[in-house]
C-alpha positions, -999 to 999 in steps of 0.1 A, spaced: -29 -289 -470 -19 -249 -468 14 -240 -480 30 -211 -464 53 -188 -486 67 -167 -455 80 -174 -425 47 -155 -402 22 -177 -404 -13 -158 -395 -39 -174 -379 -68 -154 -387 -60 -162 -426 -50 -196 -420 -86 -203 -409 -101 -182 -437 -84 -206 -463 -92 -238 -442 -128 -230 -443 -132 -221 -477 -115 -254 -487 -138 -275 -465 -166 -258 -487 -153 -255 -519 -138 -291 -519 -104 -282 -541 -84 -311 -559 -49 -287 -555 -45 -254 -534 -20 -231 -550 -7 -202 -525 1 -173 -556 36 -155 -540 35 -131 -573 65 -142 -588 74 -138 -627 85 -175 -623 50 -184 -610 34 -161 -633 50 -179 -665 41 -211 -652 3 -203 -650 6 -186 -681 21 -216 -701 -13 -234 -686 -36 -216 -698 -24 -214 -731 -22 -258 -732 -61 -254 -719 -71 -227 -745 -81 -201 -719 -52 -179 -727 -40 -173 -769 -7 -165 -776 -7 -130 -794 24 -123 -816 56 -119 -796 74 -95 -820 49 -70 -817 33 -75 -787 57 -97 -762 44 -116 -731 5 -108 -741 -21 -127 -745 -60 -128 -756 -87 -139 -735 -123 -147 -748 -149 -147 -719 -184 -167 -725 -206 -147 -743 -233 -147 -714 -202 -133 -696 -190 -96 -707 -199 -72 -683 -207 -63 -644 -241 -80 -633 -255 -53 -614 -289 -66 -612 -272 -96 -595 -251 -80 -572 -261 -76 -534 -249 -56 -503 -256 -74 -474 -259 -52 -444 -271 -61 -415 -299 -40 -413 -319 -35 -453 -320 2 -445 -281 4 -443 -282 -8 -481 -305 17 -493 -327 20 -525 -300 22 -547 -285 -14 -540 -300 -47 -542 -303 -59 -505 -299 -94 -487 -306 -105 -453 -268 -114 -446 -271 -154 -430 -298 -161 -457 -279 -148 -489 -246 -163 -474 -265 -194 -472 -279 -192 -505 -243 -188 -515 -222 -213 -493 -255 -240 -513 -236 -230 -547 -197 -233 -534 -201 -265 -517 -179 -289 -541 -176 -261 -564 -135 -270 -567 -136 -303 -567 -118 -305 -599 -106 -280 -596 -71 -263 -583 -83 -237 -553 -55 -206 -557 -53 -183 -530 -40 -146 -537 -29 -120 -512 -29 -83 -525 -21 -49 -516 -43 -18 -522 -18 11 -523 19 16 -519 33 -5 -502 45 10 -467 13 30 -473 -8 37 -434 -38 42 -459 -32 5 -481 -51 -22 -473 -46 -62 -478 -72 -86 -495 -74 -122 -501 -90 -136 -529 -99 -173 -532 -104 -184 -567 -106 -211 -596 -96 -191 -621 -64 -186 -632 -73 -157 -653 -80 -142 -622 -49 -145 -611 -32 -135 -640 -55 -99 -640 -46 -95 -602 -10 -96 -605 -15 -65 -631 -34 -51 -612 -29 -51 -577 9 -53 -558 0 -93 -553 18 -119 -531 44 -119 -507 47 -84 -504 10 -83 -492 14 -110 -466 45 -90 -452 19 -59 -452 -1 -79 -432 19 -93 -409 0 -116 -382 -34 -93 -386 -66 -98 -391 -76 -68 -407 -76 -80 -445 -111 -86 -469 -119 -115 -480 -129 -122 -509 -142 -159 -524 -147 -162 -563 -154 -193 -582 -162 -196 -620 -190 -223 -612 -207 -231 -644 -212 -199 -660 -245 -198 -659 -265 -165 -654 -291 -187 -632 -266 -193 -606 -243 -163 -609 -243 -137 -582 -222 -110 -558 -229 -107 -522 -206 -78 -501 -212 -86 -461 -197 -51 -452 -202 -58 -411 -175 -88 -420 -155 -72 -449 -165 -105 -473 -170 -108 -508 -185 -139 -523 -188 -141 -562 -201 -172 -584 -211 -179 -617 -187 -152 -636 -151 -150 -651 -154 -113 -666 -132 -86 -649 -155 -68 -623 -176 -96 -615 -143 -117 -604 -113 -95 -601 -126 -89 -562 -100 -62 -556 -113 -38 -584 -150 -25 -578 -161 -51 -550 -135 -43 -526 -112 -8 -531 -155 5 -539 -180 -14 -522 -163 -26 -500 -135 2 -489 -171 32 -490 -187 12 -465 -151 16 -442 -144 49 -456 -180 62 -436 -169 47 -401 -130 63 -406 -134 91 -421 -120 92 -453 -133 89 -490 -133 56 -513 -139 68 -548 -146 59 -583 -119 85 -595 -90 91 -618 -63 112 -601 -41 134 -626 -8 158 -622 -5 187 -642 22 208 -644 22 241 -660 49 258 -683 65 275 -648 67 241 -634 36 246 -611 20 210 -600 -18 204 -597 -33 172 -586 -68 169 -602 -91 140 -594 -122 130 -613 -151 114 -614 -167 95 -647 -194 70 -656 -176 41 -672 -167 43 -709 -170 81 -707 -136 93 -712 -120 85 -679 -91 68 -684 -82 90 -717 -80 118 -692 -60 101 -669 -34 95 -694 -41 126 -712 -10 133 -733 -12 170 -742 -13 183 -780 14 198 -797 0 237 -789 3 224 -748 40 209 -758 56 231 -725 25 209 -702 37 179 -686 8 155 -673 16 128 -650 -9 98 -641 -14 89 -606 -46 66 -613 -75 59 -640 -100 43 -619 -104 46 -581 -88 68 -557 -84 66 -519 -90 104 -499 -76 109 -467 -75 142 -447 -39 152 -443 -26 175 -418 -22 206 -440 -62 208 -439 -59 195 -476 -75 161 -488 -45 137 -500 -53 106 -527 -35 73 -530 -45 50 -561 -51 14 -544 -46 -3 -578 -14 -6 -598 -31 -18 -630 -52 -5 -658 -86 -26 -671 -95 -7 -699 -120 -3 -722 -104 -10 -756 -128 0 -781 -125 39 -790 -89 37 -774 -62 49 -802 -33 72 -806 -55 105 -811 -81 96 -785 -50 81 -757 -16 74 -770 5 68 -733 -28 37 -733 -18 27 -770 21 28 -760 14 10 -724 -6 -19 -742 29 -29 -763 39 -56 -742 30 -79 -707 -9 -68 -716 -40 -91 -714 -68 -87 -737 -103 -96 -733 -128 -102 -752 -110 -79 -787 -110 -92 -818 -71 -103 -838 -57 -103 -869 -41 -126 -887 -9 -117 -877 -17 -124 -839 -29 -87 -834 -55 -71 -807 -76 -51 -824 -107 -33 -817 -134 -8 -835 -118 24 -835 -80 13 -832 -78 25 -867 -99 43 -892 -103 6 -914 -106 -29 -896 -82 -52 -909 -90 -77 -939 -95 -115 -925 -99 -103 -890 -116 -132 -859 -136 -118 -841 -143 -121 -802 -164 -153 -807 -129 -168 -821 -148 -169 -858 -140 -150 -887 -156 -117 -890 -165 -100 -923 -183 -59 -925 -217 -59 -912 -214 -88 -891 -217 -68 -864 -186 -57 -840 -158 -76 -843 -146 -67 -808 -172 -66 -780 -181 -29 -771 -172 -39 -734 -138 -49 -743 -109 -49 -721 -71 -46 -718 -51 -50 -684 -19 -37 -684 5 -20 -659 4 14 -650 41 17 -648 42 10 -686 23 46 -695 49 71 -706 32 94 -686 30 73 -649 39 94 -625 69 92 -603 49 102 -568 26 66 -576 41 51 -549 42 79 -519 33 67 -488 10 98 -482 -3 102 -515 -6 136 -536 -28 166 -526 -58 173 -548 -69 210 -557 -99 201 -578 -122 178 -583 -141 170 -614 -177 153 -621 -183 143 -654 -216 135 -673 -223 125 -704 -253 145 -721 -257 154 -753 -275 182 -742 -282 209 -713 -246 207 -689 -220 233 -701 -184 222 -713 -171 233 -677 -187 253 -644 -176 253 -612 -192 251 -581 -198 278 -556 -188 259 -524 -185 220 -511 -221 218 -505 -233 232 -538 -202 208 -551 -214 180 -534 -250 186 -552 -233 190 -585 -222 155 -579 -252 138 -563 -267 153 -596 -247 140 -623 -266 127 -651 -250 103 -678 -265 82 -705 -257 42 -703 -229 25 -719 -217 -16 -725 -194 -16 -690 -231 -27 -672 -258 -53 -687 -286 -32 -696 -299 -3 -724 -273 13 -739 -276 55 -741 -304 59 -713 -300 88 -694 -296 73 -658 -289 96 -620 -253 81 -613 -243 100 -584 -206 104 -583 -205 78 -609 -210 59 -579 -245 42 -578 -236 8 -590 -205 5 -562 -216 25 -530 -215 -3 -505 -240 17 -484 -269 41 -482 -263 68 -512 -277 92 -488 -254 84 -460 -228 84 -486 -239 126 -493 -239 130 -457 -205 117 -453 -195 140 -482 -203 167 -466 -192 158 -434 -155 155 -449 -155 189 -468 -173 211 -442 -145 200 -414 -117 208 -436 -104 245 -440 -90 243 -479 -111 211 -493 -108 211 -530 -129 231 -553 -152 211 -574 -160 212 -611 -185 195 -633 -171 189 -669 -190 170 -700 -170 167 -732 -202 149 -750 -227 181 -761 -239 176 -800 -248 200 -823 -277 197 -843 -264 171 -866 -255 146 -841 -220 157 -841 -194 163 -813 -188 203 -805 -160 201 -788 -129 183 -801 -122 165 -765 -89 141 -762 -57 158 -757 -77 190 -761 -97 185 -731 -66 201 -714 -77 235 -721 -104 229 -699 -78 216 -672 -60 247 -672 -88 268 -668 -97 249 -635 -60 249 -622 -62 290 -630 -94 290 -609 -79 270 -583 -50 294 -577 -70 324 -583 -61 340 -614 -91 324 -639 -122 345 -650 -156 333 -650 -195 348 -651 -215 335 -622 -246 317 -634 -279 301 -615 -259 266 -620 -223 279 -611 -192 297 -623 -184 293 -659 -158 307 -682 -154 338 -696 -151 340 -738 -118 348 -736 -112 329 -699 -113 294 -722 -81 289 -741 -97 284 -780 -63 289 -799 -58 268 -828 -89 249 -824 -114 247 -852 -140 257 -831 -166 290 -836 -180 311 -812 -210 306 -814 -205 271 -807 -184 280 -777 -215 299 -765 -235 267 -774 -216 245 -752 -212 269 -722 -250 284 -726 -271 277 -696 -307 270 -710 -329 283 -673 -356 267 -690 -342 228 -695 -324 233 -663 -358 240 -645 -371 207 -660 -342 189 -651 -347 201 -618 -382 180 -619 -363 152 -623 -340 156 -596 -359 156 -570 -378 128 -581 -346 110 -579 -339 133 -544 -374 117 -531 -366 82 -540 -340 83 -517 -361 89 -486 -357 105 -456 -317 101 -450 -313 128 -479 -293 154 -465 -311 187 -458 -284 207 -472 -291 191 -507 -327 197 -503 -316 235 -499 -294 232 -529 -323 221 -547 -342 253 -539 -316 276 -540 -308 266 -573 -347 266 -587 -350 300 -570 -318 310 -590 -335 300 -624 -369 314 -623 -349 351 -614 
C-alpha cells in the first residue's frame, strides 16, 4: 500500500513506487515527508539496531556516529556504469552497459531484495526551492542511514512533492544495501530514462543517489541537451574591504582542499574580507540574461572529508560540525567524541577506532582516511545569505585545481575560454582515499570530472565550449594548486585561510586592475602583483612556485596528448589547437 503525504497525488510517481515494490518485495513502505518528528523517530531506530551511536549530547547535541563495513568506504568506480543507449555516448572514460541487459542484470539482484525489509521512499529537491533551475528526485531505499544523510543534504520531503506537482519530470533513483558484498555491488545511470539503480553499498556516494549519481552524472548528461553546465564545483563570495562582491566557483579532485576553500575563513591580516559560502561540492551554471553565467548549489548539505579538517585548516567546518552532524566512519573518544587524524596535533589516550575496537599508536589510522561528516550548510558561520536565490549568483572566475607536487604554478590564468577550457581538460592531480584504488598516482581528471561525467568527456569539452564561446562576458578562468614541495618534501606555500591572497589576485584580474607576465602556459603574477605580507615565505620560493619549467611542461605535453588520443575522434579541434599553440609557445 502507498501512502500519500499531500493532497496531489501524481501518477507518473505512483507507478514508479508500485513497480519497485513489486520487485523489491518490501515488508513496510515508509513515504519520508522530512519532518524533525519523522526524523527523531528513525533516529531513535537506528540507535536500538546499532546502525547509529549516540555521540555525547553536551558537546555535540543531535549527532551521531556511523560505522560502514569495512569492504564499504568509498565510491566504487570500477563498478559504476553509464548506460547509454548507444556505447559510444558513454565514452572511454566510463564503464559502459548495454541499457536492457545491465538493467536486467540489476532488476536479477532487487528481486526480494526488501523482503524484510521496510522499502522508504524519499522525494528531494536539488536547488532552492521556487528555483526554475531545481530539480526533484526520488530515491527508493532500505536504508535508513540513507535517509538520514538525504534529509542533510538535500531540501527532502513535502516540499519536493509540492515542487513537483503532478509531473513527471523527476529522476529516479533505486538503492538497496543488499548484502554488502563487493561481488554483487554495482551503479548503473540509464541517462535516456533519468534512472539510477544502486546495490550492494551503504557508503555516502555509492547510496546517497542525489549527490554524484544524480546532481553529476546524471544532471551532465541533461545539462548537454539544455544548455547549461552540471559541475563538480564549489561556489564562493568574496567581498573586498570596499564592499565589492565576487562570486568564484572552483573545481577540485576530491580531498584536495575543496571544501576548505569553500568555507575559507580569512586570517587575521584579511580581517576587513568577508567570504560567504554558496556551495562546497557541485554547482548548477545557467546562462542568465546579462550574458553572465549564474550558479545555484543543488545541495543543502555538506559530506565532508573529516581527516585533515581542523580549526587552522577550516574552522566555519569545525564550528558547523557542533551539533545535528553525522559522522562516518571517524574514530571517538571516550567521552563520546568524533575524532579524526589531524583534528588535533595529539590523538586522544583510549581512543575506538572506526572498526569500533580500541586503538593504540601504530595501529594504523584510527579514523579511516575516507572519513566523513554530513552536516548542514546553514550551520557554517560563513553560509551565505543569497543560498537560496531563485536565480543563483553570477560567477566572475573560475578556478581548476590540481594537485602536483611539482611543475603547475601557485596561480595562472588563462588567456581566453578555449585556452580555459584546455587548462581544465588538462588538469592533472595525484589520487586520494575518496575512490578505491592507489593512493598519490598522478591521474588526467578533467574538470575533476572523469569519474562523474554521465557522457562522452569529449562531448562534455565540446559543450564547454559551446557555452563560453556564445556568451559575450563568460568568466575568466584560472588554474590554482596549493600542493608544490620543496626539496624536502615540504609544503611551499602555507595554503588554508592564506589561500585568499591568491583569491584576491584573481578578483583584481577579474576587474582589471591586477598585474601579471604572460607566459607559454598563461598569465601569472607579478612579484609584487601576489600579496606576500606577513607570510613566512622567501622569494625565491615565491619564484619556485610560480616558475614555469618549458622543459617539464614540454614533457607533460607528451602525456597529454596521449590522454587527448585516447579520447578519439569526438576531441574537439580547438583543444587539439591548444595543444600546439601551447608546444609552439615552449620550444620559443
Amino acid at each position: 500500500m502507498i501512502f500519500w503525504v499531500t493532497e496531489m497525488k501524481n501518477l507518473f510517481l505512483e507507478k514508479f513506487v508500485s513497480d519497485v515494490a513489486s520487485l523489491t518485495k518490501p515488508n513496510d513502505i515508509f513515504w519520508c515527508n522530512g519532518s524533525e518528528e519523522e526524523n527523531e523517530k528513525l533516529i531513535s531506530q537506528m540507535i536500538k539496531k546499532g546502525i547509529l551511536i549516540k555521540l555525547n549530547q553536551e558537546k555535540n547535541p543531535n549527532s551521531y556516529l556511523h560505522r560502514s563495513d569495512p569492504n564499504d568506504v568509498a565510491r566504487t568506480e570500477h563498478l559504476t556504469f553509464i548506460c547509454s543507449k548507444k556505447e559510444d555516448d558513454a565514452g572511454p572514460t566510463n564503464n559502459w552497459s548495454e541499457p536492457n541487459q545491465f538493467k536486467a542484470k540489476l532488476n536479477n539482484l532487487f528481486d526480494g531484495v526488501m523482503k524484510t525489509r521496510t522499502m522508504y521512499v524519499v522525494p528531494y529537491l536539488m536547488g532552492p526551492e521556487g528555483s526554475p533551475y531545481s530539480q526533484v528526485g526520488i530515491q527508493i531505499t532500505d536504508s535508513p542511514y540513507v535517509v538520514a544523510n538525504l534529509r542533510i543534504m538535500t531540501r527532502m520531503g513535502n516540499r519536493a512533492l509540492n515542487h513537483l506537482g503532478e509531473s513527471n519530470n523527476f529522476v529516479k533513483g533505486v538503492h538497496s544495501t543488499g548484502d554488502l558484498s563487493p561481488d554483487r555491488r554495482y551503479i548503473g545511470h540509464f541517462p535516456e530514462e533519468r534512472l539510477i539503480m544502486s546495490i550492494g553499498s551503504g557508503y555516502g556516494g555509492n547510496a546517497l543517489l542525489s549527490k554524484k549519481c544524480h546532481a553529476l552524472r546524471i544532471a551532465s548528461a541533461i545539462a548537454s541537451k539544455e544548455d547549461w553546465l552540471a559541475e563538480h564545483m564549489l561556489i564562493l563570495g568574496l567581498e573586498s574591504p570596499d564592499g565589492e562582491l565576487t562570486y568564484i566557483s572552483g573545481a577540485f579532485p576530491s580531498a584536495s582542499g575543496k571544501t576548505n576553500l569553500a568555507l575559507m575563513k580569512p586570517p587575521e591580516s584579511y580581517k576587513d574580507w568577508k567570504t560567504s559560502t554558496i556551495g562546497d561540492d557541485i554547482a548548477w551554471f545557467h546562462k542568465g540574461e546579462d550574458n553572465r553565467l549564474w550558479a545555484i548549489n543543488p545541495e543543502a548539505g555538506f559530506f565532508g572529508v573529516a581527516p585533515g579538517t581542523n580549526v587552522k585548516s577550516n574552522p566555519n567546518a569545525i564550528a558547523s560540525l557542533k551539533k545535528n552532524s553525522i559522522f562516518t566512519n571517524v574514530a571517538v573518544t571516550t567521552e563520546g567524541i568524533p575524532w579524526w587524524e589531524g583534528l588535533t596535533d595529539d590523538p586522544p589516550n583510549n581512543l575506538t577506532d572506526w572498526h569500533g575496537k580500541p586503538w593504540k599508536p601504530g595501529n594504523g589510522k584510527a579514523a579511516h582516511p575516507n572519513s566523513r561528516f554530513t552536516t548542514s550548510i546553514n550551520q557554517t558561520p560563513s553560509v551565505s545569505p543569497n543560498l537560496n536565490d531563485s536565480e543563483g549568483v553570477p560567477v566572475s572566475a573560475m578556478l581548476f585545481g590540481g594537485r602536483r607536487a611539482k611543475l603547475t604554478p601557485l596561480v595562472y590564468e588563462s588567456f581566453n575560454w578555449v585556452h580555459g577550457v584546455f587548462i581544465g581538460a588538462t588538469v592533472g592531480a595525484e589520487t586520494t582515499a575518496a575512490a578505491v584504488g592507489k593512493v598519490g598516482v598522478i591521474r588526467r581528471d578533467p574538470m575533476a570530472m572523469r569519474p562523474f561525467c554521465g557522457y562522452h568527456i569529449a562531448d562534455y569539452f565540446s559543450h564547454w565550449i559551446k557555452i563560453g564561446s556564445s556568451m559575450s562576458n563568460p568568466p575568466r578562468i584560472f588554474h590554482v594548486n596549493w600542493f608544490r614541495l620543496d626539496d624536502n618534501g615540504e609544503f611551499i606555500w602555507p595554503g588554508f585561510g592564506d589561500n585568499i591572497r591568491v583569491l584576491k589576485w584573481i578578483v583584481d584580474r577579474v576587474k582589471g586592475r591586477g598585474k601579471a607576465i604572460k607566459t607559454p602556459i598563461g598569465y601569472i603574477p607579478t612579484p609584487d602583483a601576489l600579496d606576500t605580507k606577513d607570510l613566512d615565505i622567501s622569494s625565491n620560493d615565491l619564484d619556485e612556485i610560480l616558475k614555469v619549467d618549458n622543459t617539464a611542461w614540454l614533457e607533460e605535453m607528451e602525456v597529454i596528448r596521449e590522454f587527448f588520443t585516447s579520447l578519439g575522434k569526438k576531441l574537439p579541434n580547438e583543444l587539439w589547437d591548444e595543444l600546439s599553440n601551447l608546444e609552439s609557445r615552449l620550444k620559443s
